[in-house]
N, C-alpha and C positions, 0 to 999 in steps of 0.2 A: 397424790403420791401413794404407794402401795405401802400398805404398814407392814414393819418387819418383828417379826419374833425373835425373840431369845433364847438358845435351847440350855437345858438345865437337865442336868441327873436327877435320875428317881432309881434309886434301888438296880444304879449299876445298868438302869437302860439310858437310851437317849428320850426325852418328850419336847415338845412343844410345852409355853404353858399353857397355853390354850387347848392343852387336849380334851378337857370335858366336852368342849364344843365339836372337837372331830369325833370325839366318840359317841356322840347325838346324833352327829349326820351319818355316820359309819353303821351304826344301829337302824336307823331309817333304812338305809339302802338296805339291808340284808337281809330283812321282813320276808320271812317266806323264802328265803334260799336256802340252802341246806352247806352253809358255811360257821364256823366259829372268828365273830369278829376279835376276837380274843388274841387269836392267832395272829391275823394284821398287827395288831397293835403292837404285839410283841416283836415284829420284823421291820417297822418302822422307824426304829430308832437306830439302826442301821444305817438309814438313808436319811436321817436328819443331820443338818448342820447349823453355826451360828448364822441369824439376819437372815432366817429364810421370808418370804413375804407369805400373804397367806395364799396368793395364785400358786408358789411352788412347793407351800405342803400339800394344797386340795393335789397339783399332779403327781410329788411323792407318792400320797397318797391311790391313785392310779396306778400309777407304773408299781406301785408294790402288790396292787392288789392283781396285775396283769401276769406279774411274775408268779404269784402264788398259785396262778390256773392251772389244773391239768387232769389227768384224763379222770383221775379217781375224785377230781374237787372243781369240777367244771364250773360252776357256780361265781366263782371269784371272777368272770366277765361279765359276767351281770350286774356284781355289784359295781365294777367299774365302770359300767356305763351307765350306771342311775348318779354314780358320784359328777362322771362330766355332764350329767344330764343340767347337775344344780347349777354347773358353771354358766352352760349353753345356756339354759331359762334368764340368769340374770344377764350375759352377754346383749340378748334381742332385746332385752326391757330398755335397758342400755342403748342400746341400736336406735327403738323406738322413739327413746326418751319420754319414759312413761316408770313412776317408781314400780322397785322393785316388789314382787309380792311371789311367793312363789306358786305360781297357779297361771292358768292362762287367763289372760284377759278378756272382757265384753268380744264375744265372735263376731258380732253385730259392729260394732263401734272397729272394730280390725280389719270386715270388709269395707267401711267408707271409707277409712284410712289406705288402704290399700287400693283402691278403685282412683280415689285421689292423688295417689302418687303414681298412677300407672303399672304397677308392680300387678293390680287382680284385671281381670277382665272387666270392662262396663259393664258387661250381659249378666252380670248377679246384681248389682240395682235395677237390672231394667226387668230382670224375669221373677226375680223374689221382692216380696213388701218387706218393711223392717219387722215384720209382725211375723213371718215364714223366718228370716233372719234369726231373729232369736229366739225361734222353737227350734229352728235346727243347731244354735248353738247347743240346745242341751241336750243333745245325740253324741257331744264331744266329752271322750272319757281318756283324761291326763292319762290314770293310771295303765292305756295300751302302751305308752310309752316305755312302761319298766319294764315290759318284757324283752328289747330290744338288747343284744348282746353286747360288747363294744367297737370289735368290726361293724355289728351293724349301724347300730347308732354315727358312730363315725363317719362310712361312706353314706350314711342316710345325710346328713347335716353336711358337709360338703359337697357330692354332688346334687341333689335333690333340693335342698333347701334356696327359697328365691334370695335374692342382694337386690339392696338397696343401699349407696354411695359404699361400694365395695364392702358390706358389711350384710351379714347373714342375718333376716330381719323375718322369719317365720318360722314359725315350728311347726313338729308334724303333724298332731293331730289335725291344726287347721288348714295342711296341703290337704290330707285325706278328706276331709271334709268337706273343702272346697272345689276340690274335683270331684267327690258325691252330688253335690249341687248341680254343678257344669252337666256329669254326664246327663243328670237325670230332666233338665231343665225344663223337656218339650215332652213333658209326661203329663196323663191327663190328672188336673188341679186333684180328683177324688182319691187320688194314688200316690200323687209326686212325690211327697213327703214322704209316705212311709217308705216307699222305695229308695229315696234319699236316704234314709237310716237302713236300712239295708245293706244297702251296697258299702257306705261309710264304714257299719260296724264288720264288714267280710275283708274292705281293706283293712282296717284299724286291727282286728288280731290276725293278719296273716295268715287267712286263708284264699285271697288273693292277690296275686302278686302283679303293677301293670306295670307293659315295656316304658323303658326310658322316654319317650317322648310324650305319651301321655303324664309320666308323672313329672316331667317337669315344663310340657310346654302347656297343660290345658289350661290354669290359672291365668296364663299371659294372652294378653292382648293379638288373636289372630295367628292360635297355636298352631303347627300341624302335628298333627296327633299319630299321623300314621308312620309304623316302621321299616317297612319291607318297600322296596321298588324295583322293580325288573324292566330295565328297555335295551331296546337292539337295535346295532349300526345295520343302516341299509348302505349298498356299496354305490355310494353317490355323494359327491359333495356336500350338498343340502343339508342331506339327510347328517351327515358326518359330523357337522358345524351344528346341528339341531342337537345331536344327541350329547358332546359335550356340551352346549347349554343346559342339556337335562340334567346330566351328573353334577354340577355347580348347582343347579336349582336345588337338587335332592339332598346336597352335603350340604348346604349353605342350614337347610330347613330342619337337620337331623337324624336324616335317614338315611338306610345303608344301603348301597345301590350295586344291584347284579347286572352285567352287560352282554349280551353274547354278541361278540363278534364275528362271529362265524359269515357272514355274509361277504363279507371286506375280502375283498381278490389278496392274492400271496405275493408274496415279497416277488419280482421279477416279472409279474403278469404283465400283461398289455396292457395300454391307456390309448385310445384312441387308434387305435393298432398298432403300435408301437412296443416290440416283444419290449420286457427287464425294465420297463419306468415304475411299475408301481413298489411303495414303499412295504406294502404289507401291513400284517397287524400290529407288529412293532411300533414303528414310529404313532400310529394311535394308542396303544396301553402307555407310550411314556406321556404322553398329552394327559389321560385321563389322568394316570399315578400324580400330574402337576396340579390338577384341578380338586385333585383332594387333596393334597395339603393345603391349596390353596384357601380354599373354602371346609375352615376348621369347625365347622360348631360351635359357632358364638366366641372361638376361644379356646373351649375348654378340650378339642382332639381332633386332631387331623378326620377329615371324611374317609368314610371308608366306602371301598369298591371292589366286588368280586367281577374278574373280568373272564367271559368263559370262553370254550373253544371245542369245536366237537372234534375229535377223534381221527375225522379224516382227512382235516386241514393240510395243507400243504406247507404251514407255516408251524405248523405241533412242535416240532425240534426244537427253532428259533424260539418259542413259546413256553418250553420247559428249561429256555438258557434264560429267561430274564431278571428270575432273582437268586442265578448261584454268583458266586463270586470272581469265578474266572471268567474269559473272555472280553470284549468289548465294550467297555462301561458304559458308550454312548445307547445300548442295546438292550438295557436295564433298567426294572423297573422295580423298583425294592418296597415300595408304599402301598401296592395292591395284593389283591389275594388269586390267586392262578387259581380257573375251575375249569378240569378237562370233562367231555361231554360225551359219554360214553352208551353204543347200542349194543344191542342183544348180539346182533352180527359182529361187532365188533371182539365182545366177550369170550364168543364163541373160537374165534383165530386165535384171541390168545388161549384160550385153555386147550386148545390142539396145534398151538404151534404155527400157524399155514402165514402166508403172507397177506399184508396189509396196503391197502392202496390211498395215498395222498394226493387230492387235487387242489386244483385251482377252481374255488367256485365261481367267476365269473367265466373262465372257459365252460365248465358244464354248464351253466346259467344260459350262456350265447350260442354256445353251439347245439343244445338239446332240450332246454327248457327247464333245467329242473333247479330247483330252488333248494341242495341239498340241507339247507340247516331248515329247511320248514318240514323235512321227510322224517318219518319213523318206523318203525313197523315194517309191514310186508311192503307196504309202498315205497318205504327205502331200499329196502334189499333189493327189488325189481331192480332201479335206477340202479343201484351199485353192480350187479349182475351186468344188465348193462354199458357202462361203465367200462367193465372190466373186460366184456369183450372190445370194446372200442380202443381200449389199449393195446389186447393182441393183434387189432389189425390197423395200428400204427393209427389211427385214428386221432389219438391225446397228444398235444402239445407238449404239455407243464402236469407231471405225476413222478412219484415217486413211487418206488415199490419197496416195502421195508416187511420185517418178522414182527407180526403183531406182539409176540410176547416180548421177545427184543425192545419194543418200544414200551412197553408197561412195565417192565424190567426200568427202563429210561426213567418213569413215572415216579418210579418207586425210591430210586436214587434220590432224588430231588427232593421225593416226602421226609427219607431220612435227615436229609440235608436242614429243610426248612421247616417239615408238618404238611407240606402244600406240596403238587395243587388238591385241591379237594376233585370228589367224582361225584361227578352228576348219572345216572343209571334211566339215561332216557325216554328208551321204549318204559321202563316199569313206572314210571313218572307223568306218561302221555296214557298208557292204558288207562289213570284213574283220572282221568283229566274228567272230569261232568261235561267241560264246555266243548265237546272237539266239534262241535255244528260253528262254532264261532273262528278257532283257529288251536293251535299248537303252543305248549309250553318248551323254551328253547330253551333254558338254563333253570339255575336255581338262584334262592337272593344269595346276599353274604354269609347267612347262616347254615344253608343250604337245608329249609325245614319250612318255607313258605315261596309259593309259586304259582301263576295262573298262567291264562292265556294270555301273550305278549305280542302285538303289533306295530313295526313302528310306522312312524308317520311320512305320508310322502309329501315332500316338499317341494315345490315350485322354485320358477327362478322372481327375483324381485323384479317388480314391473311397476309402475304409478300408475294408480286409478284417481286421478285430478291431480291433485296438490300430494297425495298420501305414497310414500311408500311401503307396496306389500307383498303379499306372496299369495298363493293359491297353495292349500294344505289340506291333505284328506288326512282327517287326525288317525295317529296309532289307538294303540290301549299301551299303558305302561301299569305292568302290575303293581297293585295297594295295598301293601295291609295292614290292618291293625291288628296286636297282640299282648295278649294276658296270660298269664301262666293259676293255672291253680297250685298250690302250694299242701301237696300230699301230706306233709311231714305234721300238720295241723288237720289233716281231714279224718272225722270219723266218717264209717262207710255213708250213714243215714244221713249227712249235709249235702253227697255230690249231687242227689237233683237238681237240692235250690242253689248251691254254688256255680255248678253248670246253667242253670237260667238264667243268673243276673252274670255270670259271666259272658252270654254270648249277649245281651242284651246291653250289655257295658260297651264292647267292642259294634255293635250294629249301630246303636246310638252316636258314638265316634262317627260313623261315618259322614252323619248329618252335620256334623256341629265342624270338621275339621277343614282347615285352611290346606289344602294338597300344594304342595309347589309348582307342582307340573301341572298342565290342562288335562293331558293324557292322562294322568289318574285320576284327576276329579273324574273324567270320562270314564275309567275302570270300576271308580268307586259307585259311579250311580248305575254302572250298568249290570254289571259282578256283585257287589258287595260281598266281598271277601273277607274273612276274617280269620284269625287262629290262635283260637284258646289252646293252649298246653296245659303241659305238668311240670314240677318242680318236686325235688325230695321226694324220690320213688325210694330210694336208697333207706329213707329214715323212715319210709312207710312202710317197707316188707323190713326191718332190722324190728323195728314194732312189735312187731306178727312174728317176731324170730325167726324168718325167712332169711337163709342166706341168697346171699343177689345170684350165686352163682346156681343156684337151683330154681331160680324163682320166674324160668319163665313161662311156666302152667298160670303160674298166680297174676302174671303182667297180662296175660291175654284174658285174664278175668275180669281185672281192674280193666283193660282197654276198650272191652265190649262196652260197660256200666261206662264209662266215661263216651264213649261216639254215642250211644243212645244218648241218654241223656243231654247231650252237647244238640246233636241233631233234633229232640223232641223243640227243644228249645228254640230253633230256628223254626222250626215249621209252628209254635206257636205265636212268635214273631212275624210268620207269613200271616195266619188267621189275623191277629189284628190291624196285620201294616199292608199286605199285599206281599208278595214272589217277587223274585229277584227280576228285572225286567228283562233279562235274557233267558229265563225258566225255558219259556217255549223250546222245544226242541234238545234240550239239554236232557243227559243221559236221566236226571230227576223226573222229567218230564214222562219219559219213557216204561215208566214205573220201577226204577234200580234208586238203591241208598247204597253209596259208597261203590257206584258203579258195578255192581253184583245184585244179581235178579234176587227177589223173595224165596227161591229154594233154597240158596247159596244158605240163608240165613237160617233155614230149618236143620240146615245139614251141621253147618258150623258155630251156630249162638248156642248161647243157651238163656238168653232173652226172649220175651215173645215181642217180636218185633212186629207181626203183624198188624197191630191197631197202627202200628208207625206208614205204615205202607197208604194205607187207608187215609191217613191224617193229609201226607202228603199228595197222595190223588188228588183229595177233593182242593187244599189251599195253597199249594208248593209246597218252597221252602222260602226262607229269608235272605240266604248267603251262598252263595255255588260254591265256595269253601269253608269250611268252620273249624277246624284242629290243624293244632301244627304246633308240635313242642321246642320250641329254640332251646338254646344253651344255656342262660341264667347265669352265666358265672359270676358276675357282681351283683344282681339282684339277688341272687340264691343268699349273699352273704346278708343284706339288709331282710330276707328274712329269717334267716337263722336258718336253712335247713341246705341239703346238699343239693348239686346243680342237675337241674332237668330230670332224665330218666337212667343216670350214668352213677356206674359205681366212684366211692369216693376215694379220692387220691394218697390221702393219710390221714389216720384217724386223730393226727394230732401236730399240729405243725404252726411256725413261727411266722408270722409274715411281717416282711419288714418294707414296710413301706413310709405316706407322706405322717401319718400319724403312729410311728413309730414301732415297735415292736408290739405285736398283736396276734395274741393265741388263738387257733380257728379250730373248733371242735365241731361233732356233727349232734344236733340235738338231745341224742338218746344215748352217748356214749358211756355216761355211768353204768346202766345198768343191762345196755346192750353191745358192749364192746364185743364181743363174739361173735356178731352178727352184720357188725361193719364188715366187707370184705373188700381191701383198696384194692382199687383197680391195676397199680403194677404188679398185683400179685393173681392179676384173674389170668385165666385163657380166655383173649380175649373172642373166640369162638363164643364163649359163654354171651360176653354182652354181645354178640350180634344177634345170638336166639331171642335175646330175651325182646332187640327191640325190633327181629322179626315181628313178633309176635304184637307185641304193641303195632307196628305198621301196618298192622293187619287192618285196624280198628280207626287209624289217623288217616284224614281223606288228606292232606297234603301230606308233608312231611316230618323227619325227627332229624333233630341234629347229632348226628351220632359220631361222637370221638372214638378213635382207637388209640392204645397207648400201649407202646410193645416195649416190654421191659426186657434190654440185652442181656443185663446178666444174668437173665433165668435160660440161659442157652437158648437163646430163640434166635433162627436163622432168616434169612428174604425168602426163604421157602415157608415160612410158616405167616410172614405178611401178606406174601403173596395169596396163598392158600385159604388166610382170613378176608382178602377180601375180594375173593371167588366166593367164599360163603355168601359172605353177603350180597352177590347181586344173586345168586340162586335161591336165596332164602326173601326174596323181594324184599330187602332194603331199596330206599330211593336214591340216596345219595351217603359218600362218609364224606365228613365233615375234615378235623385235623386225623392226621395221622402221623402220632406223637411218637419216640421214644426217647428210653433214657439210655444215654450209650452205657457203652460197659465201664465198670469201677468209677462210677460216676452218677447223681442224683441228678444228673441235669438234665433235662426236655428240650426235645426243638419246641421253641415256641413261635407265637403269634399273638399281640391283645387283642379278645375277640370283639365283635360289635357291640356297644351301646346299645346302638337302637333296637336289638334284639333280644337283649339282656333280660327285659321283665318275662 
């Protein structure tokens, strides 16, 4: 039973008698913060009552020290999260059933426990002796844990932390550790270790950051580690029934899954010759929208699904009605993310107005051959040319003729409405494609910032071979990825080499060790080996440097270069030891281009000497046909303390009220750089599209880039619109939400973004 205190005056305040002991613990936590415990003490009696226990003074204690936070004394969530720290340490001991001591326990003696109960993987008794065991125990340093804020600390220990009989039975240093282990396992014996400490000590302070499924499924028994998937309905039963198996498989396993449907005949098409039987794409996005909630992630959030659509669909309309609120509710899909799929051709109708043509791709499919969602480029406009005479001489069926800006005007509505759909910028997305000898990238994932080549599978009909039934299957590729973010807000310039080596080598190594849900990505994964390191806290890196964001994007193309080099040095040294990705041959790498641009490009435009790079790759490949791609980070950003991805930050000082209560979120350097924060409802946001032109310059996939248009700075759908014509002129690849906050009003459309893309 919880002992209760007595509270008693002291000089006109309220105390505990037990204050000598909180103000022991209160002094501890504040070691090196630039706070006066004095002050606490003195506001605490405020919030004291009689028969409090000592669980509800330590959270008094909290909750006063959370109220105390702010811009000029940021400090006070630190010490709040070192105070729930002592709760959380005794909590798992407790959990354990191991006394209390405050310190972590033998690492050694916590992974046989944990192997034992199922909770670690077998593969660390079977790859490490106890003798590696407890030398790498003493790689583990408690003290990373104090720097953790209390947002952080908080979402770190609820979602990240493993359970055992519903109760949270690890702590962090020995996740990070233990996935230092895992990644590093099949490293050769002369090196493993010290590379084990490595990589441990680069997650342990936050200077890398990994996506959601690495950090919580690699510990577990037959994790899949990867976060990104991209597959496409073919317009065939089989295929149809396949591909929602896939999205089930991919949500079930953690990961966030992009669909282009673009193939799937229009609502009224022919079935067997038969005008007006088919359903359309409709009735498939509500299927899918069922199968992610279905298939929640262990529990802990519905699956998520970006389902796309190109541009010239005959079903676009129907497709931009699914998640507003009027019309047909049967005809609604409110649980997924709308991504329209947009060409250069297209672009160009709307920025001049001209008309726009909607088909049915199984009439163009049957009647002429073309495959239009596998078309880009000049190869597309041919066929659309095409096309388009075939409807002046009455030739087309099933088309539509609409004003191309009229319908991105349609687009735009919607974004205000919901944030959604996002834009995929396809031609600019396929020019950088390395792999086009293998095939075409048709959409983007859910983050819209990682992408490869995507084929789906053609299926058979079931037939018995003896006693078996089966199917005849020419497999797809469904795109893989694995993702890490480097965490700027923590980088001095002189770490990105070696941060960038063990980051790409973190994510290549995933690829060996990880359990893919799908066949089709194991297939992507050993054939591609994709991968995409990002960035996080660009914001808290140029506020640093006293760079304001909105001038800063001389400096992001600086940063962007040093970060591709480096990212790619590392894949190609990855090749030397390990071998080229097994699809190299023929691939734009192959051809002698980095990042699809011949070695001039880079004399004209670096200011690297990228030459020996050239050289490296000639002679050994590379490792990965992809290697960068910055996601969004918006809850991982918060467990490392610094701002999300490469985007300006939204306030430099705000409340959040969520499952652990009221919770101040400041950005690292706010004391003494508040000047240099610039929120983004206060940018033009022209400015962040330069800046992560410019960064795209240098990223061989993609960047998740938000926009957020703040109404009451007089901004009109001309200045949306206008912003995102910049962007596909200034080669962005895709924009992600597009957010605003209506007028006389702080409130955003919103969306929760993906987990799985978060690190």
């Amino acid at each position: 039973m919880a002992k209760r205190y007595r509270v008693i005056k002291r000089n006109g305040e309220s105390a505990p008698l037990e204050i000598a002991k909180i103000r022991k613990v209160i002094q501890w936590a504040a070691e090196g913060l630039d706070i006066n415990p004095i002050k606490l003490e003195s506001s605490l009696g405020l919030h004291f009552r009689n028969n409090m226990t000592t669980g509800e003074i330590h959270e008094t204690v909290i909750e006063t020290s959370l109220r105390l936070t702010s811009i000029e004394e940021p400090d006070w969530r630190i010490l709040a999260a070192r105070l729930k720290l002592v709760d959380f340490y005794k909590r798992v001991h407790i959990a354990r059933g191991i006394p209390y001591e405050y310190r972590y326990p033998s690492y050694c003696a916590t992974v046989k426990n944990f192997v034992d109960k199922g909770i670690y993987s077998p593969v660390l008794l079977e790859k490490y002796s106890d003798k590696e065991l407890h030398k790498a125990g003493q790689f583990l340093k408690q003290e990373y844990d104090y720097d953790y804020d209390y947002a952080g600390i908080s979402l770190l220990i609820k979602r990240y932390m493993l359970e055992y009989d519903n109760q949270v039975i690890e702590m962090p240093q020995e996740a990070l550790l233990t996935i230092a282990l895992l990644i590093e396992q099949n490293q050769p014996s002369s090196v493993r270790l010290q590379r084990v400490r490595d990589t441990y000590t680069m997650l342990a302070r936050r200077k890398i950051s990994l996506a959601t499924p690495i950090l919580i499924n690699l510990r577990r028994p037959n994790g899949n580690l990867s976060s990104c998937f991209i597959t496409v309905f073919d317009d065939d039963t089989n295929s149809i029934f396949h591909t929602f198996e896939q999205v089930g498989q991919i949500s079930s396993g953690g990961g966030g899954v992009g669909v282009s449907i673009s193939r799937i005949r229009s609502h009224g098409a022919r079935i067997r010759n038969s005008l007006g039987r088919a359903g359309g794409v409709v009735p498939n996005i509500r299927v899918v929208n069922d199968i992610a909630l279905y298939f929640n992630q262990g529990g802990k959030r519905a699956g998520a699904v970006t389902v796309a659509l190109d541009s010239w669909h005959l079903d676009m309309e129907d497709f931009l009605e699914i998640q507003t609120e009027n019309g047909d509710q049967r005809r609604k899909a409110y649980d997924v993310f709308p991504q329209v799929v947009v060409t250069d051709r297209f672009m160009r109708a709307v920025e001049g107005g001209q008309d726009w043509y909607l088909f049915d791709p199984h009439e163009v499919r049957s009647k002429y051959g073309y495959e239009l969602a596998d078309l880009w480029g000049d190869t597309f406009e041919q066929a659309l040319d095409h096309l388009y005479a075939e409807v002046k001489a009455g030739h087309i069926e099933l088309f539509e003729k609409v004003n191309a800006k009229s319908l991105y005007k349609q687009i735009m509505k919607v974004q205000i409405e919901t944030g959604m759909p996002y834009i995929a910028f396809k031609d600019t997305i396929n020019r950088a494609n390395p792999n086009k000898h293998v095939g075409i990238i048709p959409c983007t994932n859910l983050c819209v910032e990682s992408y490869s080549v995507v084929k789906p599978s053609l299926i058979g009909p079931q037939r018995f071979d003896g006693t078996t039934l089966c199917r005849d299957v020419e497999p797809g590729l469904v795109h893989t990825c694995n993702l890490v973010s480097i965490n700027m807000a923590n980088l001095e310039d002189d770490e990105l080499p070696a941060i960038c080596e063990t980051s790409v080598r973190i994510l290549d190594n995933c690829i060996d060790i990880t359990d893919v849900p799908v066949a089709e990505g194991q297939r992507h994964n050993e054939l591609l080996r994709t991968v995409g390191v990002g960035m996080m806290g660009l914001a808290d890196y140029l506020a640093r440097r006293d760079i304001p964001y909105s001038g800063a994007a001389a400096k992001a193309a600086e940063v962007g270069e040093a970060f591709a080099y480096h990212c790619t040095a590392a894949s190609c040294l990855l090749a030397e030891e390990r071998g080229a990705y097994p699809l190299f041959d023929g691939s734009e790498w192959a051809q002698g281009k980095i990042l699809c641009r011949e070695r001039q490009w880079f004399k004209d435009h670096g200011t690297l000497d990228w030459n020996p790079l050239f050289e490296r790759i000639a002679e050994h490949g590379i490792r990965n046909s992809h290697i960068t791609a910055i996601a969004p980070n918006t809850s991982s950003s918060i467990v490392q303390g610094c701002t999300a991805s490469v985007l300006p930050i939204f306030s430099k000082f705000y409340i959040d009220n969520n499952s652990n209560g009221t919770v101040p979120i400041v950005p690292p350097y706010i004391k003494d750089k508040l000047w240099h924060y610039q929120e983004s409802k206060n940018i033009d946001q022209r400015d962040v599209v330069n800046l992560v032109a410019q960064l795209q310059i240098w990223v061989d996939t993609g960047i998740s880039m938000e926009l957020l248009f703040n109404l009451n700075n007089n901004l009109t759908a001309k200045d949306i619109y206008e912003t995102h014509l910049l962007a596909w002129k200034k080669g962005c690849k895709a924009i992600y939400y597009t957010r605003s906050i209506q007028k006389n009003s702080n409130l955003i459309t919103d969306k929760e973004e993906c987990v799985s893309c978060s690190g």
